[in-house]
C-alpha positions as YAML, in Angstrom:
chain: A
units: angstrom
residues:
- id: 1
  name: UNK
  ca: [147.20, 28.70, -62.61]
- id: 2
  name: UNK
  ca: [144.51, 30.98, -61.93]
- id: 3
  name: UNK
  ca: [140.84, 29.49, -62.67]
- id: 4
  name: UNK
  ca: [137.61, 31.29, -63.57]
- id: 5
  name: UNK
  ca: [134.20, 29.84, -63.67]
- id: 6
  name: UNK
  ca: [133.58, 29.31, -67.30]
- id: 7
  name: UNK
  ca: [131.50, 27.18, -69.68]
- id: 8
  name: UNK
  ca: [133.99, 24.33, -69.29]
- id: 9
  name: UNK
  ca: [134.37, 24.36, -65.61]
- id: 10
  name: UNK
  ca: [131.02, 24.58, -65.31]
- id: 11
  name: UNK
  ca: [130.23, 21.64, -67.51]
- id: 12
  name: UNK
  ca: [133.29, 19.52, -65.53]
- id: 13
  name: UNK
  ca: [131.45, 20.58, -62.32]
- id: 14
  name: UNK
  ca: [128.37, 18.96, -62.87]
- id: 15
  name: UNK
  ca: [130.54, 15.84, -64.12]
- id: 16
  name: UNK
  ca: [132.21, 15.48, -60.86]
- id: 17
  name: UNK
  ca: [128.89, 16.05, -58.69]
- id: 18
  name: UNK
  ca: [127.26, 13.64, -60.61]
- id: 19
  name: UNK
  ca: [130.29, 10.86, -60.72]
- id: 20
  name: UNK
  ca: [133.53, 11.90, -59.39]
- id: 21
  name: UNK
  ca: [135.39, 11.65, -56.67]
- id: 22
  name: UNK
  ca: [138.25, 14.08, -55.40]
- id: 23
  name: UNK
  ca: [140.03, 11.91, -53.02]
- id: 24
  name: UNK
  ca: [140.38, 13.26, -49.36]
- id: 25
  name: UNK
  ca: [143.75, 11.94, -47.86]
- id: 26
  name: UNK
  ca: [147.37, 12.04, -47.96]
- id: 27
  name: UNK
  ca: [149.66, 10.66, -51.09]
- id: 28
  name: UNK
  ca: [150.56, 7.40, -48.79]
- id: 29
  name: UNK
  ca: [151.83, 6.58, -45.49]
- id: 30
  name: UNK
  ca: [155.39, 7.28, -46.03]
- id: 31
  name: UNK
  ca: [154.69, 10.94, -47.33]
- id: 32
  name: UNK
  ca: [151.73, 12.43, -45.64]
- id: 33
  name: UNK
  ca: [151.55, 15.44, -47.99]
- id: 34
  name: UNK
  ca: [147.92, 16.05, -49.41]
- id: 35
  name: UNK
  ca: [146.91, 14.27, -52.31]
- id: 36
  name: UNK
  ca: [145.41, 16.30, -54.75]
- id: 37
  name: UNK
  ca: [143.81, 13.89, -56.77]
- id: 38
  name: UNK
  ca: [140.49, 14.05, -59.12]
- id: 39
  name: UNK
  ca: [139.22, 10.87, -60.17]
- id: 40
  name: UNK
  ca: [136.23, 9.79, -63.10]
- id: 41
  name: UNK
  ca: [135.23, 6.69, -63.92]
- id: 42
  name: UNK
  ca: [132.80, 5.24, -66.62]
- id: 43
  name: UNK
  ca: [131.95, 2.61, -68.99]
- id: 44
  name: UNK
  ca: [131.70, 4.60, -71.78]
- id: 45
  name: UNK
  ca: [135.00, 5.11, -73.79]
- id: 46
  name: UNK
  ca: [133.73, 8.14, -75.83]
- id: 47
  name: UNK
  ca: [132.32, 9.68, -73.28]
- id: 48
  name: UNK
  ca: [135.37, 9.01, -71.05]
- id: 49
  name: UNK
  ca: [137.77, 10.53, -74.28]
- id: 50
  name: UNK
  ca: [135.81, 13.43, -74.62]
- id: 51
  name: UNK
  ca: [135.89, 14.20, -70.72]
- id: 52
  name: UNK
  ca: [139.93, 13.97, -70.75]
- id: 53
  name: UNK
  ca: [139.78, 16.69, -74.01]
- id: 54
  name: UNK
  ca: [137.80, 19.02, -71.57]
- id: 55
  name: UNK
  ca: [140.08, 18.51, -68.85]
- id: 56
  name: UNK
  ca: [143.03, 18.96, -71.19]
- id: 57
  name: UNK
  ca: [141.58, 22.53, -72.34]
- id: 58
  name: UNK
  ca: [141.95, 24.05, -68.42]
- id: 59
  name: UNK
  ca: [145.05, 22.01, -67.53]
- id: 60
  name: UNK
  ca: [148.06, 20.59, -69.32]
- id: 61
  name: UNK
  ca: [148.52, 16.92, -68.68]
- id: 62
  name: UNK
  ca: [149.73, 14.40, -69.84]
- id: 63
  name: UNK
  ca: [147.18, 12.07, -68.11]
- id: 64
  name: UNK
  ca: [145.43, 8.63, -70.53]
- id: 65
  name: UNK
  ca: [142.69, 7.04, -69.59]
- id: 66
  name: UNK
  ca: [143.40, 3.57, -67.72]
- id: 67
  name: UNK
  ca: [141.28, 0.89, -68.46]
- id: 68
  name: UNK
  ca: [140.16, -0.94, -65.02]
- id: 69
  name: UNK
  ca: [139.08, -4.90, -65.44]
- id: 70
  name: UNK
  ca: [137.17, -6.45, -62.89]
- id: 71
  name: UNK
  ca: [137.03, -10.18, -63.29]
- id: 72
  name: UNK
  ca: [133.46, -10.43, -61.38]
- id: 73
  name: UNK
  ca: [130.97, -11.55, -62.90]
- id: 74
  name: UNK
  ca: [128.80, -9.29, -64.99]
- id: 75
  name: UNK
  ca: [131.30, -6.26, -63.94]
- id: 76
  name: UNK
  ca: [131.73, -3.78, -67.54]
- id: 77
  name: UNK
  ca: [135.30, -2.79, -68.07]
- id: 78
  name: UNK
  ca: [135.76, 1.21, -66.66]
- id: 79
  name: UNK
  ca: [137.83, 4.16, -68.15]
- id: 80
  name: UNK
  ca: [139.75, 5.96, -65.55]
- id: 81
  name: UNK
  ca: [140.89, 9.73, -66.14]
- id: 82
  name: UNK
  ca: [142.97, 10.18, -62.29]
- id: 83
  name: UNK
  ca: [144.41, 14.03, -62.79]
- id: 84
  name: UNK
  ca: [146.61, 15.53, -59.88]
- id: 85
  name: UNK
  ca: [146.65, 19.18, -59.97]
- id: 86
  name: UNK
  ca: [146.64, 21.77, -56.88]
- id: 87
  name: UNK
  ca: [144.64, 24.58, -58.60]
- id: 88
  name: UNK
  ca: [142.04, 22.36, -60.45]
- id: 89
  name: UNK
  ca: [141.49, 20.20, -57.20]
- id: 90
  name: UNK
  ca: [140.94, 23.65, -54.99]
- id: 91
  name: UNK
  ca: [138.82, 25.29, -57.73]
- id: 92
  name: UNK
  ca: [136.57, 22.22, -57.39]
- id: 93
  name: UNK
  ca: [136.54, 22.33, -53.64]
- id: 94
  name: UNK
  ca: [136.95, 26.16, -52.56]
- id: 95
  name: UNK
  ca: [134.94, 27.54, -55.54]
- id: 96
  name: UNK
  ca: [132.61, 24.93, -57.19]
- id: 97
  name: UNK
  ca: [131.75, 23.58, -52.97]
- id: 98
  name: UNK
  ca: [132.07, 20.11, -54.25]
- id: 99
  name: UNK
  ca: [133.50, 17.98, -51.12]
- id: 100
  name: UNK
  ca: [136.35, 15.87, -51.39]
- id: 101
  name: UNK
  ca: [136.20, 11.88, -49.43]
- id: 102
  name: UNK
  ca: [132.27, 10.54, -49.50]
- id: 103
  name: UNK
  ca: [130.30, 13.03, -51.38]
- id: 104
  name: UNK
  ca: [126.90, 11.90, -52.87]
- id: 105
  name: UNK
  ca: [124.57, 13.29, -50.21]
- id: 106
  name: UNK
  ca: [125.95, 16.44, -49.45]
- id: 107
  name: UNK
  ca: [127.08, 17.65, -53.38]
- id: 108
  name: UNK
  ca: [125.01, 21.09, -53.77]
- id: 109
  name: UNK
  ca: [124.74, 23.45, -56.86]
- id: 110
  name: UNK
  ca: [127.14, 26.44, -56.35]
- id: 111
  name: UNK
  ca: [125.63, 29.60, -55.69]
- id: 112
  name: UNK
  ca: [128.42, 31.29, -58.34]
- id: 113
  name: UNK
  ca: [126.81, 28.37, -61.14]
- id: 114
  name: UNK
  ca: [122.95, 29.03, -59.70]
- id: 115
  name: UNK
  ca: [123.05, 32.23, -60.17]
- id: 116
  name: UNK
  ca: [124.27, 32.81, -63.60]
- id: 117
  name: UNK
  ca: [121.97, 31.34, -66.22]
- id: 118
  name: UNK
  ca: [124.34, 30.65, -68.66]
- id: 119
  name: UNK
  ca: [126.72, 28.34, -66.42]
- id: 120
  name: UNK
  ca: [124.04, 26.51, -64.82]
- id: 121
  name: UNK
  ca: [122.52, 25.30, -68.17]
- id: 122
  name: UNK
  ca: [126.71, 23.65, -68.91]
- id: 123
  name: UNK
  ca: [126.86, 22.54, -64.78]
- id: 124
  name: UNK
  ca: [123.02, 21.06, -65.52]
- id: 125
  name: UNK
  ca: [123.98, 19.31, -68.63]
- id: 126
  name: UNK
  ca: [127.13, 17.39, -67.04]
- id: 127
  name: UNK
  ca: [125.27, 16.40, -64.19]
- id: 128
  name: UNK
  ca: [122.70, 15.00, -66.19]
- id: 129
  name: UNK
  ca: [125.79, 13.30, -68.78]
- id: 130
  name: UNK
  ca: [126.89, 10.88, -65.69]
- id: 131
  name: UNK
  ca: [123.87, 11.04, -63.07]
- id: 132
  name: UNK
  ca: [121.28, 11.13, -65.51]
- id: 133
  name: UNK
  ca: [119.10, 8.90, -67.82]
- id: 134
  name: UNK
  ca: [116.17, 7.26, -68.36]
- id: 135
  name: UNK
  ca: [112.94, 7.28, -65.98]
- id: 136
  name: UNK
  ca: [109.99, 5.20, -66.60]
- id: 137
  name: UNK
  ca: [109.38, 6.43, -69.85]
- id: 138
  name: UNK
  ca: [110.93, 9.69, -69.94]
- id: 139
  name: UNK
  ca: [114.42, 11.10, -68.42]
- id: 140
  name: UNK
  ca: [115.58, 12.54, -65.18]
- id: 141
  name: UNK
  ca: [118.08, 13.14, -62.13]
- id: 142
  name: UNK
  ca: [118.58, 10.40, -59.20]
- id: 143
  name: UNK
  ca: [120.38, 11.53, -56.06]
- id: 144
  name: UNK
  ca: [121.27, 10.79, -52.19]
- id: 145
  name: UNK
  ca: [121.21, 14.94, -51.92]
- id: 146
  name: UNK
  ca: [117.96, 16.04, -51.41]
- id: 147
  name: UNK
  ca: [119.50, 19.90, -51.77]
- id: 148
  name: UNK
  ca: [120.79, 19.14, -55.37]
- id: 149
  name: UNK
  ca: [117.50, 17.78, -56.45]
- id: 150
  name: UNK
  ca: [115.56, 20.63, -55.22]
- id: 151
  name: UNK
  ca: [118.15, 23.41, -56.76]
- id: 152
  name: UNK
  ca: [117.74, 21.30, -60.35]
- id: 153
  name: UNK
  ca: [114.10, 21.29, -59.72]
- id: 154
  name: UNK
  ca: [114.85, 25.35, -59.63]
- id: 155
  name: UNK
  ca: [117.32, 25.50, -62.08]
- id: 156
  name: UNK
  ca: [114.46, 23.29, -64.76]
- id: 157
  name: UNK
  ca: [111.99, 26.06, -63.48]
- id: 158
  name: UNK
  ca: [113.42, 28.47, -64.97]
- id: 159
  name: UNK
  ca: [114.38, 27.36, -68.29]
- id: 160
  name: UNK
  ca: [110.74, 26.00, -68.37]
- id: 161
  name: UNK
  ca: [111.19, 22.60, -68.01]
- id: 162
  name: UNK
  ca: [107.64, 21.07, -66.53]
- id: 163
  name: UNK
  ca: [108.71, 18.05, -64.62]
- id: 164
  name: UNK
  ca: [107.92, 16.50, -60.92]
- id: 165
  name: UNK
  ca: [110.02, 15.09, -57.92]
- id: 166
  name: UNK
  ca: [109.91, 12.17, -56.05]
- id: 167
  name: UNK
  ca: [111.62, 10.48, -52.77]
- id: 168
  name: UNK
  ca: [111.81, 6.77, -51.84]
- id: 169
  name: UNK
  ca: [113.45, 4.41, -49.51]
- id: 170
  name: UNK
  ca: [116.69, 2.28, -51.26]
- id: 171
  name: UNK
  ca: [116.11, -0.77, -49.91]
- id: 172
  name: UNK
  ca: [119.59, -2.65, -50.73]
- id: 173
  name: UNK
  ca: [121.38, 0.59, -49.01]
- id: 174
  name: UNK
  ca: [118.02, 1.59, -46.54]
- id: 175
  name: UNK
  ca: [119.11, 4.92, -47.83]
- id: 176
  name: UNK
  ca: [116.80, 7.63, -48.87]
- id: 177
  name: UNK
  ca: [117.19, 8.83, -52.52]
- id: 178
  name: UNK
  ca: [115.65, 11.59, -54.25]
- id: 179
  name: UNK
  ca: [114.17, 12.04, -57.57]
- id: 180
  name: UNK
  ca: [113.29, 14.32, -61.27]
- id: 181
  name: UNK
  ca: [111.49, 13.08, -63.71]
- id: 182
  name: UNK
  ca: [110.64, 15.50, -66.78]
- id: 183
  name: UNK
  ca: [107.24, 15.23, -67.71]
- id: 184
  name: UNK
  ca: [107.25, 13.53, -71.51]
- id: 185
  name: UNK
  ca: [106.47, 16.97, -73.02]
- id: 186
  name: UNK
  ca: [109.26, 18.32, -71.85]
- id: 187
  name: UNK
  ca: [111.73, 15.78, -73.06]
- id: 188
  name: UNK
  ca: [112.44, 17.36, -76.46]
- id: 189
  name: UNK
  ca: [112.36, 20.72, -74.71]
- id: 190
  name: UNK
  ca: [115.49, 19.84, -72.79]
- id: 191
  name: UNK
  ca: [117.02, 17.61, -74.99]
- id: 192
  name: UNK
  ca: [117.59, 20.37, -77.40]
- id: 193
  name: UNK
  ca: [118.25, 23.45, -74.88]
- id: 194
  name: UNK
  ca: [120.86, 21.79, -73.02]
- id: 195
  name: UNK
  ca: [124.28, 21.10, -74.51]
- id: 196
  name: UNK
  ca: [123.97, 17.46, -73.67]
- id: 197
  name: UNK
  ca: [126.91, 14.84, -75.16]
- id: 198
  name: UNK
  ca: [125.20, 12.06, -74.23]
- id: 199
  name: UNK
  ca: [121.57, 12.21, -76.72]
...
């Protein structure tokens, strides 16, 4: 299976920089083989549905989503999609730059997806589906990457999205994080140029 950069992949991309994981190991200790696993997790089952359609158009499996209960308190039940596929995994990796084990401050925007306009709007709009939301009272990007804030800073740029950035201190992880937040104008704006799923 041969994969191109497309709308879909693109879109998937910015899912899996924003909340996936592609795990970095072998398939267990009795068969130290690679492990070419791609993992999402999220609370919302529609979301979660429509994610495993997507994946379904690139790749045939036959892959459900598993629903994980933690008994903690307070703890929201998550929908699993866990797909093991060679190609898909190395397209992610090799192609897309995304890198597999702990990812969340060193995830970057392609070049292939920053250069093309059309492909960064779909990688932009999955990013913002699982890493994005609400800020103060308008909407934006949170990240440990300080690189994949300031190419989505870029990427808003161009489509003419006023907005500003911001960096603070976490101080449960005493981590630095890094910010967007669209300036209130320009919520609409992006709202309706994106192809968002989650309005």
């Amino acid at each position: 299976m041969k994969l191109k950069i497309n709308k879909n992949l693109s879109y998937l991309g910015g899912v899996i920089v924003g909340d996936g994981h592609l795990y970095n190991g072998p398939k267990s200790k009795s068969d130290q083989s690679r492990d070419y696993r791609i993992q999402l997790d999220s609370i919302d089952q529609k979301f979660s549905e429509f994610l495993l359609e997507e994946f379904r158009k690139i790749t045939k499996t036959k892959v459900k989503l598993k629903i994980i209960i933690d008994k903690r308190k307070n703890r929201k039940i998550l929908y699993r999609i866990m797909i093991r596929n060679k190609s898909l995994y190395n397209f992610l990796v090799k192609t897309m730059e995304i890198p597999p084990g702990k990812k969340s401050g060193k995830v970057k925007i392609p070049e292939r997806i920053l250069d093309n306009k059309i492909y960064s709007k779909y990688f932009i709009s999955g990013l913002y589906d699982t890493d994005g939301g609400k800020r103060g009272k308008s909407i934006g990007f949170t990240s440990k990457s300080k690189k994949l804030i300031d190419q989505t800073s870029l990427l808003l740029d161009r489509f003419d999205i006023s907005h500003s950035k911001e960096g603070w201190i976490n101080k449960k992880y005493n981590t630095p994080f890094y910010g967007i937040r669209l300036h209130k104008k320009s919520t609409d704006t992006f709202l309706n140029k994106f192809p968002i799923k989650k309005k």
